[in-house]
C-alpha positions, 0 to 999 in steps of 0.5 A, spaced: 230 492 616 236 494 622 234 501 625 240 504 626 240 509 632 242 516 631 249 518 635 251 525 635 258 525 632 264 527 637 266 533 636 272 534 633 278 536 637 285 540 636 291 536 636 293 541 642 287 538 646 288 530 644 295 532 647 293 535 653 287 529 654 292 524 654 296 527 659 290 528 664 290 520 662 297 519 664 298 524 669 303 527 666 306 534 667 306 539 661 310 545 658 308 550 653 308 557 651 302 561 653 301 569 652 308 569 651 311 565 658 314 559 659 309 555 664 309 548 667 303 546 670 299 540 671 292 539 667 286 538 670 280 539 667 279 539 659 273 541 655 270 547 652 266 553 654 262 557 649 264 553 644 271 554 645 276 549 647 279 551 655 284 547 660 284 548 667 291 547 669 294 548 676 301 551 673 307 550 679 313 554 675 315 558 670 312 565 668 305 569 667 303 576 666 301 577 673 306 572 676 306 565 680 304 564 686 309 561 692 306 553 690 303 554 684 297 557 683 290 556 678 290 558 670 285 557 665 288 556 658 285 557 652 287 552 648 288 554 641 293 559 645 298 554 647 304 554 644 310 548 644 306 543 649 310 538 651 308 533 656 313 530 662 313 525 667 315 528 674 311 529 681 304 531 680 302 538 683 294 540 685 292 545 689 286 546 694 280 548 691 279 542 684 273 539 688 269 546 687 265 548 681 269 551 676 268 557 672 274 555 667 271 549 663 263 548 663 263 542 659 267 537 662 270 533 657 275 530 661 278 530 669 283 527 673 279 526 678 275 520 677 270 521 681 267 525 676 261 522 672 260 522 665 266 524 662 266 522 655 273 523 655 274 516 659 269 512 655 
């Protein structure tokens, strides 16, 4: 008799979130509708917090219910709110601070950064 080990099934992901995993693979550049506003941006962190699927993003230009920052600036997207996502090739954008702990995303399915162990996302 083979013993079968048990495996937890992968969590099922939106298609938004497949989108956005491979762009954080590619390094790709994305444009959506969020809350309303054209936004492009870069995606760097994709998973889930309190069940819910979450993207940090560093947005470089379009619009937001605050405004932007001259050189871009943080967003934390919640998933099931983009719109219209789109991924392009074009330079990527970062700001300082994506090597410290985020509140955005607690459980990490993916970052651009490599050196990040664990990621499911890369497997």
């Amino acid at each position: 008799m083979t013993v079968v080990p048990f495996r937890r099934k992968p969590p099922e992901h939106s298609e938004t979130f497949r989108a956005l995993h491979t762009a954080i693979l590619e390094e790709k550049q994305i444009t959506c509708l969020y809350k309303g506003y054209e936004r492009e941006a870069c995606p760097h962190v994709l998973g889930h917090t309190k069940g819910e699927e979450k993207v940090l993003v560093f947005q470089f230009a379009g619009g937001s219910e605050r405004g932007l920052e001259p050189g871009g600036q943080w967003r934390c997207l919640t998933v099931s709110e983009i719109k219209s996502l789109r991924s392009k090739a074009g330079p990527w954008h970062t700001g300082r601070g994506h090597s410290q702990p985020s509140t955005c995303v607690e459980t990490v399915y993916i970052d651009v950064n490599t050196a990040v162990p664990n990621q499911p996302g890369r497997r």
